[in-house]
C-alpha positions as CSV (number, residue, x, y, z in Angstrom):
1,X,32.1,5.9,125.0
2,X,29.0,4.0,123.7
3,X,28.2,1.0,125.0
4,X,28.5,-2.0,122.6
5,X,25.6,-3.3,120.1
6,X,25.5,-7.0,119.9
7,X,24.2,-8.0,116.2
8,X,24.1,-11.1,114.2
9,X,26.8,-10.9,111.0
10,X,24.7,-11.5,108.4
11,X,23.0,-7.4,107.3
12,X,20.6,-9.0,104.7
13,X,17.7,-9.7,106.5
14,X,19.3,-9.4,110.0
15,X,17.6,-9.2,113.6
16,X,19.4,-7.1,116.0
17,X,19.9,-8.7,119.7
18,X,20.8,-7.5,122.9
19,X,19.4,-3.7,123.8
20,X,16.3,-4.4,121.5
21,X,13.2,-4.8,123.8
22,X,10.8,-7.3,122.7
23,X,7.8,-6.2,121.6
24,X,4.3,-7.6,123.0
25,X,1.1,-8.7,121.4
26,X,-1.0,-5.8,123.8
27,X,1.6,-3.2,122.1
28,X,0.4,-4.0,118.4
29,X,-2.9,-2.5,117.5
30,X,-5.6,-4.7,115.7
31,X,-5.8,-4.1,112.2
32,X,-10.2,-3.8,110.8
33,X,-10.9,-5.9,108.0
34,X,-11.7,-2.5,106.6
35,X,-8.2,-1.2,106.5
36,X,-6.9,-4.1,104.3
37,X,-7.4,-3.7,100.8
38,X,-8.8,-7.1,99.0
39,X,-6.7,-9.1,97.2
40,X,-7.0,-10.2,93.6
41,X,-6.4,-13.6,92.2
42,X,-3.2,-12.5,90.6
43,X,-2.0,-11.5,94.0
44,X,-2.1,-7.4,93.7
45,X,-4.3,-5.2,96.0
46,X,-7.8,-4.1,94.0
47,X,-8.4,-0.4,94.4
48,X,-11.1,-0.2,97.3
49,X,-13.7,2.1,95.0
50,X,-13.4,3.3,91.7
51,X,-13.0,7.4,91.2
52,X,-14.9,7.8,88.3
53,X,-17.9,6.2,86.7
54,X,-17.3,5.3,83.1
55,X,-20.1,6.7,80.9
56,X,-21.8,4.5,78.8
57,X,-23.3,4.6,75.4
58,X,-27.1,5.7,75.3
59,X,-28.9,4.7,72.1
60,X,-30.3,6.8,69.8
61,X,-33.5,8.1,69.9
62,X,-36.5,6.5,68.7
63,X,-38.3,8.1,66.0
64,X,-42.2,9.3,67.0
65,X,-44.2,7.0,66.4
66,X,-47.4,7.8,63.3
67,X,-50.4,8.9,64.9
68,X,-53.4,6.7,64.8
69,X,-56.3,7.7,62.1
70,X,-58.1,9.4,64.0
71,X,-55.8,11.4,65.3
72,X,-54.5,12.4,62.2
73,X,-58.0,13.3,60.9
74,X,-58.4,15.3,64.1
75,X,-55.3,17.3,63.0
76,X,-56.5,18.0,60.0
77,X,-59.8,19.1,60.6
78,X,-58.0,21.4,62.9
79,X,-56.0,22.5,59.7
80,X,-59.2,23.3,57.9
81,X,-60.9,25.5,60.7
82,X,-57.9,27.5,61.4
83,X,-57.4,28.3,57.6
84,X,-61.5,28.8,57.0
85,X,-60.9,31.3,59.7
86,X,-57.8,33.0,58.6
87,X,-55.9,31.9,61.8
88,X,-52.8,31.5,60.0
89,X,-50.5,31.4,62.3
90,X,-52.4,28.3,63.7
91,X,-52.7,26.8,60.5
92,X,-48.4,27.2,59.8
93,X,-47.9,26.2,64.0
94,X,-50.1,22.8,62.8
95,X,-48.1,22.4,59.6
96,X,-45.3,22.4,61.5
97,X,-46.0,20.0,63.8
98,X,-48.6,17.7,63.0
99,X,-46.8,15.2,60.4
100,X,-50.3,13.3,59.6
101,X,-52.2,15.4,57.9
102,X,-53.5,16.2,54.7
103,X,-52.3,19.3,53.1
104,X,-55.6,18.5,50.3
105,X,-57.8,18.5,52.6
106,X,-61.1,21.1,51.4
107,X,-62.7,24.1,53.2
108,X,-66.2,23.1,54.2
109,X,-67.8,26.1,53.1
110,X,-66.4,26.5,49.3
111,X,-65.0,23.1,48.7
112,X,-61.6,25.3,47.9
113,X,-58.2,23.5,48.5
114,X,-56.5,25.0,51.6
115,X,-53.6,25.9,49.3
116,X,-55.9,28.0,46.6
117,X,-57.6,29.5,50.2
118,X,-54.6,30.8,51.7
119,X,-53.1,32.0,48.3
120,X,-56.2,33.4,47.7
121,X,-55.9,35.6,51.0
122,X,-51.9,36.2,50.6
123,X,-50.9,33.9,53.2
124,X,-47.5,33.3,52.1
125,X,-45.8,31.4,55.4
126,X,-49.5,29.3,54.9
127,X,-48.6,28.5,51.4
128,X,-45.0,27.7,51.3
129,X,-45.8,25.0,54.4
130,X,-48.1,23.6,52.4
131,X,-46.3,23.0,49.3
132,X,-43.4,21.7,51.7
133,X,-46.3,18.9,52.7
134,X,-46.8,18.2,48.5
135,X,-50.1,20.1,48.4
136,X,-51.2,19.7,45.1
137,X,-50.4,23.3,43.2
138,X,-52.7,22.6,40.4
139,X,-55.4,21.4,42.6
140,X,-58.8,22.1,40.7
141,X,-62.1,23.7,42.7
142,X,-65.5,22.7,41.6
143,X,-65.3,25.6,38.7
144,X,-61.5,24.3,38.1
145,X,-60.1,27.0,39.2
146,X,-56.3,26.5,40.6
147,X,-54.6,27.9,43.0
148,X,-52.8,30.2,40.9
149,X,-55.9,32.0,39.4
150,X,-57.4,32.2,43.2
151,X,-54.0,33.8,44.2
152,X,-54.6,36.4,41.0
153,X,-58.5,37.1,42.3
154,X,-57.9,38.0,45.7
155,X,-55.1,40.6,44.8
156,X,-51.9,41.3,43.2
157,X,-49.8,38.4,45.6
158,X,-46.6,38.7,43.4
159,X,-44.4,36.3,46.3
160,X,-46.8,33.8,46.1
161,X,-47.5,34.0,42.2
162,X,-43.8,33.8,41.4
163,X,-44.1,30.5,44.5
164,X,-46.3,28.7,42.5
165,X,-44.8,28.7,38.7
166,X,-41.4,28.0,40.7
167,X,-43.7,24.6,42.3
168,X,-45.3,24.0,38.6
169,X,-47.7,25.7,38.6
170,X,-49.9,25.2,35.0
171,X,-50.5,29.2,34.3
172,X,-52.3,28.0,30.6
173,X,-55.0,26.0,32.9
174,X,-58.7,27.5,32.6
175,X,-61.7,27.4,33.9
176,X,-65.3,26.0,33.0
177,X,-65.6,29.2,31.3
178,X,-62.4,29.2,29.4
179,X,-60.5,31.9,31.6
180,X,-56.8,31.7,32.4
181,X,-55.0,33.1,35.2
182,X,-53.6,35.4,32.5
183,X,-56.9,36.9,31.8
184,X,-57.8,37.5,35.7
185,X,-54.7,39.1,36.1
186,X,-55.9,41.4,33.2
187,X,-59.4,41.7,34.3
188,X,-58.2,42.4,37.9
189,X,-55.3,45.0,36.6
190,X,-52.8,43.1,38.3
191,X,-49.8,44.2,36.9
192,X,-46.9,42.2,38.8
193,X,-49.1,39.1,38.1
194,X,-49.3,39.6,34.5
195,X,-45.6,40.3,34.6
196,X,-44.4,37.0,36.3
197,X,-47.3,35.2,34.1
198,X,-45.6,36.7,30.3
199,X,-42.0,35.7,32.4
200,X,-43.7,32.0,32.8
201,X,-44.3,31.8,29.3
202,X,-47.7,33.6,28.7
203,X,-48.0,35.4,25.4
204,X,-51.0,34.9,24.4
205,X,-53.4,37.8,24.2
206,X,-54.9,38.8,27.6
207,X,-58.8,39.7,26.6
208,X,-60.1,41.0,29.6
209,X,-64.0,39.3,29.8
């Protein structure tokens, strides 16, 4: 049989007595200040580290700030040498990026607006940039010729004809001399030009001077 287990009555809370050794300080081992988790004010442990970081809001961008006069007039002197030398693909690359400049700037040889230049050449990519940046499509040269007419003289650019009476172009303008774009188209036997000109309104009789 088993021997007999003295214990107080009371079960709630109760100590048991008799075979229970006691248990000594050495046999306890120290608790670090490390392995306690701190205590809030409210009385409840605080978690020791926190397992994610919570992202916060980033603000928005700044917009780029204008560039300074002279850089502005640098960029669009650079805009004039590319288009003077045909380098269209650096004259759209500087449309692109270059927010200050100005898209009525003149060529240094002719005195020819770029936009009237690179028609003139059919540059399309050149011109459609540059009527993006509000180059003026009726912008008059020294003999007040326009874009339009420059377009007709250096060939039959039907794209960038149709571009320009789309951007308001003035197809009755004329010259010092009195000639329309109608009657360079005719002189020049360019046939798609004349074509979009009589669509744009253009009936009048195209004597060819």
């Amino acid at each position: 049989m088993f021997a007999p287990v003295q214990a107080s009555s009371s079960v709630t809370g109760a100590s048991v007595e008799g075979d229970v050794a006691p248990v000594s300080e050495s046999d306890v081992a120290p608790v670090s200040k490390s392995d306690v988790a701190p205590v809030s004010e409210s009385g409840s442990s605080a978690p020791s580290a926190v397992p994610h970081a919570i992202p916060q809001p980033t603000s928005p961008t700044s917009p780029a700030a204008p560039a300074s006069p002279a850089a502005a007039k640098a960029a669009t002197q650079d805009l004039v040498n590319a288009v003077e030398a045909e380098d269209w693909s650096a004259a759209e690359e500087i449309l692109r990026k270059q927010l200050d400049i100005d898209p009525n700037a003149r060529t240094s040889d002719w005195g020819y607006s770029l936009l009237r230049a690179a028609a003139e050449e059919g540059a399309h990519d050149t011109c459609k940039l540059l009527l993006e940046r509000k180059a003026d499509v009726n912008g008059q040269d020294k003999n007040r010729m326009t874009p339009l007419m420059g377009c007709i003289v250096g060939g039959d650019h039907g794209e960038i004809v149709s571009m320009l009476l789309e951007a308001g172009a003035d197809a009755s303008a004329v010259t010092d001399d009195g000639f329309s774009a109608l009657q360079w188209a005719t002189r020049l036997n360019r046939e798609e030009s004349i074509a979009l000109l009589r669509a744009a309104g253009m009936t009048g009789a195209a004597t060819c001077f």
